[in-house]
Every structure is written in structure tokens, then in C-alpha cells.
C-alpha positions, 0 to 999 in steps of 0.5 A, spaced: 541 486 513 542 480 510 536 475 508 536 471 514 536 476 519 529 480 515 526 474 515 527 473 523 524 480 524 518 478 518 516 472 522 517 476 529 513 482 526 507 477 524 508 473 530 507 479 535 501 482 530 497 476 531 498 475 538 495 482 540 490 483 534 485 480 538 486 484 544 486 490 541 480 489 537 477 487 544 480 494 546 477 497 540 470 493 542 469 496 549 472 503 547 466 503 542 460 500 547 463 506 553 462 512 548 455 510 545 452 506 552 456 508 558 455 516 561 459 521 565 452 520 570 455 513 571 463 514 572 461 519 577 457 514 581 463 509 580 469 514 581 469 517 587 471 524 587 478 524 592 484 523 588 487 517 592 480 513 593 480 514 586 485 510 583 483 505 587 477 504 584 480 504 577 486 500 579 482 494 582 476 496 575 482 495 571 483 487 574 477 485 571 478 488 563 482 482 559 485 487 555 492 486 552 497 493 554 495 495 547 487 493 547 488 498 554 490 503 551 483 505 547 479 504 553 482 508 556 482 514 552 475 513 552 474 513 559 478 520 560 474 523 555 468 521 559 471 526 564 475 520 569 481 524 571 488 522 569 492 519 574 485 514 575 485 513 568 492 511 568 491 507 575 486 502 570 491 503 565 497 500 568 493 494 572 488 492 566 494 487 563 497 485 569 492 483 573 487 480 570 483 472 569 486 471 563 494 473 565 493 471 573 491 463 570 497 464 564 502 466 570 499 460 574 500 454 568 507 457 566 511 456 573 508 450 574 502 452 578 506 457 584 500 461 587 507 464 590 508 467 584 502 469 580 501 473 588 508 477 587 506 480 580 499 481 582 502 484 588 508 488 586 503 491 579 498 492 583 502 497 588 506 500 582 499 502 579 498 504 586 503 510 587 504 512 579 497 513 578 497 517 586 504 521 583 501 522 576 496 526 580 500 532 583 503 533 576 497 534 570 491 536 572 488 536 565 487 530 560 493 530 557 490 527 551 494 529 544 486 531 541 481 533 546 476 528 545 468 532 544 463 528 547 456 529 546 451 525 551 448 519 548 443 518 554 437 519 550 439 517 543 435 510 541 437 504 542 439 503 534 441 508 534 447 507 540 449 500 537 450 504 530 454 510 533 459 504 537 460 500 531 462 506 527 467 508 532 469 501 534 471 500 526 474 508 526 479 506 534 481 500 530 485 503 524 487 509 528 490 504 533 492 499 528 497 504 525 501 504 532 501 497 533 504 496 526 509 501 527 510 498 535 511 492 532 515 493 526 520 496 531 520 491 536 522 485 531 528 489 530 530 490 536 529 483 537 533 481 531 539 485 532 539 487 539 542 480 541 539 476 548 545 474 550 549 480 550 543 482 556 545 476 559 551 477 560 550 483 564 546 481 568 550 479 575 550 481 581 543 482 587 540 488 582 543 489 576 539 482 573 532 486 575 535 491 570 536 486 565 529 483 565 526 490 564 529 493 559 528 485 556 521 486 557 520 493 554 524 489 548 521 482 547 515 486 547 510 480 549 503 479 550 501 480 557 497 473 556 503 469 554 509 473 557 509 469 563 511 463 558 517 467 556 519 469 564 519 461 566 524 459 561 529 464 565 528 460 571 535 458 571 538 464 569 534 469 574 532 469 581 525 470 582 525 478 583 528 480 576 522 474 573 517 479 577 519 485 575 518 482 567 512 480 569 510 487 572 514 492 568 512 489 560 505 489 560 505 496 562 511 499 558 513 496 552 515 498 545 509 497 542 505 500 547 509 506 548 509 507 542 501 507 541 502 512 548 505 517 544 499 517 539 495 519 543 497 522 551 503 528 550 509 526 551 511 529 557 506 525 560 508 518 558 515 520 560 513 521 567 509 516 567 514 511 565 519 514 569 515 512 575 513 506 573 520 503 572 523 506 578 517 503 582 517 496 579 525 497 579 525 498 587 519 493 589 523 487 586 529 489 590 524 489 596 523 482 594 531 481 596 531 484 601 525 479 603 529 473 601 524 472 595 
């Protein structure tokens, strides 16, 4: 490793850090707001209890969390100890750093105001939530969680009290968090460093191959949803439309960082088939995106 090369990878490790710290505090604050103030009494008026209209409710709830796919993570995990089932909370999980006001207004500037664009990623994430949280349903049936999380029931603590309890596991969330993202972002750096971009590229030909590329690129980069679309519009030139959506769609749900932050908290074989589904999803949506002359 030459001194060169470790100071890229030290200035992209900060660079990530500082670009998901916020939202991951963020995550931390609302992870510790739902333990201490919002009850399973309330998530069972919300969420209904059918499997499909379930993640329909939690895929659309997910659009208006402005969290980062890190910051998420801690929601949900929060949210599935509050007794909302699986495949729903996945569906929240994989919508709320895609389709959201901060992401949809970012996508918007970065291709030159293109509603056509902003519309294709919401779409296609949309629908990929859809059917992964849908397929999720038929194969666990319980939490998943790496350690089962003992809610006690904060309906009649007092109001200080609650306040306090929020704070004390928003501080705790974020070390615990924290951790994975340090270790998520160290790993993405490299990859960055020294898994060329170029080399990426050059593979890329052909009508499905470049939506290949663009994903694979999206799990390396590692990029804030909120600023990815930056990155997705300086390959205009190189990609079709179709490869820049699935980099829009498939990196907010699955990147390095955050797979690894998964791996912290769900089992393994969940993120597994849960990545699986995401990517052949994401994969098969953008190539309909061909066959529709997008």
C-alpha cells in the first residue's frame, strides 16, 4: 500500500463517514422516540394485519422517513421489536432512502430537473420494495433479529420519564450503530481505492450487462442516497438511462456500508435472501425499462 494510495482511501473513509453521520444520527434519534413514545397498540392500527397490505402500508410510510440507508436501519430494528412483522418492516426499510423528499428533490436537480427520471427511480424502487418485502413474507416468520429486543410497555410512564429513556437509547443505538458504519466505511474506501472504476467500465457493453455494472458500482461507491444521483448523472454519457436507474434504485438498499450494519443486527441468512431478491428485482425492472424504450 503506498502512501498515496492510503491517503485516497483516508480521505474517502472521512468523506463517507461525514456524508452518513448525520443521518444516521437521525435514525438513532427516531429509533429512540419509537422505543420510549410509540406503543404496539399504535403500529397495530397502523399496520394491517394482511401480509400484502401490510408492506404496502410500510413501503409507502417508509417515503416519508428522510433517513440514509444506515440511519434506517436502527428504525427498523426498532420497529420489529415493537412487534411490526418482517417482510413489513423490510418493505420500510428498503423505501425509506429512496423514496423520500430529500432523495426525490436531490435526483430532480442532479439530471437537470427530469421529473422522467425522479419518476423511474421512485417507480422501480418502489415496486422492488414491493415484491422483496411480498417474497420475504413466505420465507421467515419470525423476527430475525441477531438478539431478540424485550420491549417493556412505556404507555403510562411519565412524560420525563419517557424523554429520558429516548435519550439514553438514542446515545446507546448510536455507538452500537456507529461501529458498523466505521467498519462499512473503512471497507468501502478501499474498495474504491483499489477496485478501479475504469476497469468497471470497460465491461460494461451490451443491452444488460452496463445494469450489472452500475449495481455492482453502487454496492462499491457506497454513496449517500441523498447525493447519489450526483454521481449517477456524471455517467450520462457512458450509460443509458436504465443502468443510472438501477444505481439509483439498487445503492440506497444494498451497499457495503450497510450490508454490513445488516449483518450487526438480522441473521445472515435473511440479509442474504433479502439481497438476492433485491437485486434480481432491481436487475429485471431496469431491463423492462429496455424493452420499454427508456
Amino acid at each position: 500500500m503506498t502512501s498515496q494510495s492510503f491517503l485516497q482511501m483516508n480521505t474517502i473513509f472521512i468523506s463517507i463517514l461525514i456524508e452518513a453521520m448525520p443521518f444516521v444520527l437521525l435514525g438513532v434519534i427516531i429509533s429512540g422516540i419509537i422505543q420510549m413514545f410509540v406503543t404496539e397498540e399504535m403500529l397495530a392500527k397502523i399496520i394491517p394485519k394482511n401480509r400484502f397490505l401490510s408492506v404496502v402500508v410500510t413501503t409507502l410510510l417508509g417515503a416519508i422517513f428522510p433517513a440514509c440507508e444506515c440511519g434506517i436501519i436502527p428504525i427498523t430494528k426498532r420497529l420489529i421489536a415493537k412487534g411490526v412483522p418482517l417482510h413489513a418492516a423490510a418493505g420500510f426499510m428498503l423505501t425509506g432512502p429512496v423514496i423520500n423528499p430529500v432523495v426525490i428533490f436531490s435526483t430532480y436537480i442532479a439530471f437537470g430537473n427530469s421529473w422522467s427520471m425522479v419518476g423511474q427511480r421512485v417507480g422501480l424502487s418502489f415496486i422492488v420494495a414491493l415484491l422483496a418485502g411480498w417474497m420475504i413474507s413466505f420465507h421467515f416468520k419470525d423476527s430475525q433479529l441477531k438478539e431478540e429486543i424485550h420491549v417493556h410497555s412505556t404507555a403510562k410512564m411519565p412524560f420525563k420519564e419517557k424523554v429520558s429513556g429516548a435519550i439514553k437509547h438514542t446515545i446507546d443505538e448510536f455507538f452500537l450503530v456507529g461501529k458498523y458504519l466505521v467498519a462499512g466505511s473503512i471497507i468501502a474506501a478501499a474498495m474504491q481505492t483499489y477496485v478501479k472504476t475504469s476497469t468497471l467500465l470497460s465491461i460494461g457493453n451490451g443491452h444488460y450487462m452496463p445494469i450489472v455494472v452500475m449495481m455492482v458500482l453502487a454496492f462499491i461507491l457506497s454513496v449517500c442516497s441523498s447525493a447519489d444521483a450526483f454521481i449517477a448523472s456524471s455517467f450520462r454519457g457512458s450509460f443509458a438511462n436504465n443502468a443510472l436507474v438501477a444505481f439509483l434504485s439498487f445503492g440506497p438498499m444494498f451497499d457495503i456500508k450497510n450490508t454490513l450494519m445488516m449483518l450487526g443486527n438480522f441473521k445472515g441468512k435473511f440479509v442474504l435472501v433479502l439481497f438476492m431478491y433485491v437485486f434480481i428485482f432491481t436487475f429485471l425492472g431496469a431491463a423492462f425499462l429496455i424493452r420499454g424504450g427508456l
